[in-house]
Steps between C-alpha positions, in 0.01 A plus 500: 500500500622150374423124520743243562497203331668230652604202277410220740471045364574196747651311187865633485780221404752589778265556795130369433224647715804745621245766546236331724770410741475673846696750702348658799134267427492691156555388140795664312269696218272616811818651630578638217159624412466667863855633448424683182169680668729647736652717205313877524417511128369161447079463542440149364742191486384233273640099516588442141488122425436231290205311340661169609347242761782511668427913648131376553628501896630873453175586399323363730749635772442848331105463511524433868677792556382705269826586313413583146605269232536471138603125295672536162713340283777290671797487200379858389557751798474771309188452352388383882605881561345623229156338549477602878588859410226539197232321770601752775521777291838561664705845434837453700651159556709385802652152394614274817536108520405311783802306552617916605403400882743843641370696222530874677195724466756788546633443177166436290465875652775600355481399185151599457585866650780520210257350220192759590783795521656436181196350297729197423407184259670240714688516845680237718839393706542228238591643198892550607435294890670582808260409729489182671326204235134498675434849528429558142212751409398599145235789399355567182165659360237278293650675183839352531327192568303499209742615293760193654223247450419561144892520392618177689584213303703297665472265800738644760323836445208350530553325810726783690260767433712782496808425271379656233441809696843494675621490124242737321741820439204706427343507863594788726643231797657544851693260727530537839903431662609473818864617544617146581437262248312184685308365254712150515387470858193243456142564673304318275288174550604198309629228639475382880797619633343886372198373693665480818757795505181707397280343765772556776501839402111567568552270815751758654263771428286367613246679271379455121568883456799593694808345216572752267791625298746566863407176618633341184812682482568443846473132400711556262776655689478247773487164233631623154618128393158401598303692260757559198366400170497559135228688408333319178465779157205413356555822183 
């Protein structure tokens, strides 16, 4: 089985506290959190944040509701990764972030069916994207992670996680395409106006669990100008 780790702070520069805000009476990261557990492969979700006074209300919001939760380093989210993994003795890694709100269970599944199948090192939708920005899942075992953590030197890989991965030519990786490319169709939470098309989404719904991949492209079809981006590179 794996564990997702969900990269969750309140302390972002664009959007601060984006992920306590509310749609349907629940915060963002417990949408995402409740979202994930949905997936069939996926027996523990933990709320990855920081060590900062400023996530001191997560917490607490997680202790209430029993969410498990792990604070780590805030510049180093790698090493935040790291730490949580070595606690939890964690074999196979499911890497989400919380400002994901439509992340799609369905395609955690999928990507977990083709990493057990084909006993790959690292497997995601982002590695070559096509799917819509805020529906990006990343797997990878605690060796890759390991291996990652102890090799990273710089900042960007240290605070993107996976980039080295993405880049590591030695690791046996897959990435799952659609036959469309969407990925400059925008799904992510960031600013306000994200907030609200995301929101109205979940409003129509109707339901915390219904939005998933159709819904989106649906949107898409219906309001392409609305949602049309450039997706940031961050290799």
């Amino acid at each position: 089985m794996y564990t997702a780790l969900i990269q969750t702070r309140t302390s972002s520069k664009r959007l601060r506290g984006k992920v306590l805000f509310k749609i349907l009476n629940l915060e963002v990261f417990r949408i995402v959190y409740n979202r994930v557990l949905k997936s069939k492969f996926i027996s523990k979700a933990i709320i990855l944040t920081t060590t900062l006074k400023a996530d001191d209300l997560l917490v607490k919001i997680c202790k209430k509701n029993k969410i498990p939760y792990f604070r780590g380093s805030n510049t180093n989210v790698l090493k935040r990764y790291f730490d949580a993994s070595k606690k939890h003795k964690l074999k196979n890694i499911v890497r989400i972030t919380s400002d994901c709100p439509l992340v799609d269970s369905k395609i955690i599944d999928q990507l977990c069916i083709k990493f057990e199948n084909n006993k790959f090192d690292y497997v995601s939708n982002v590695i070559k994207p096509t799917f819509p920005d805020g529906l990006d899942v990343e797997i990878f075992n605690f060796e890759t992670l390991k291996n990652t953590y102890i090799n990273s030197k710089k900042k960007a890989e240290k605070e993107h996680v996976t980039t080295k991965m993405i880049l590591n030519k030695s690791l046996k990786k897959y990435n799952l395409k659609l036959n469309k490319n969407f990925s400059n169709y925008r799904f992510t939470l960031d600013t306000l106006d994200d907030f609200k098309k995301i929101k109205k989404i979940f409003e129509k719904e109707k339901s915390i669990f219904k939005p998933n991949l159709k819904t989106i492209l649906k949107e898409i079809n219906k309001n392409k100008d609305q949602y049309k981006y450039k997706r940031p590179n961050y290799s």
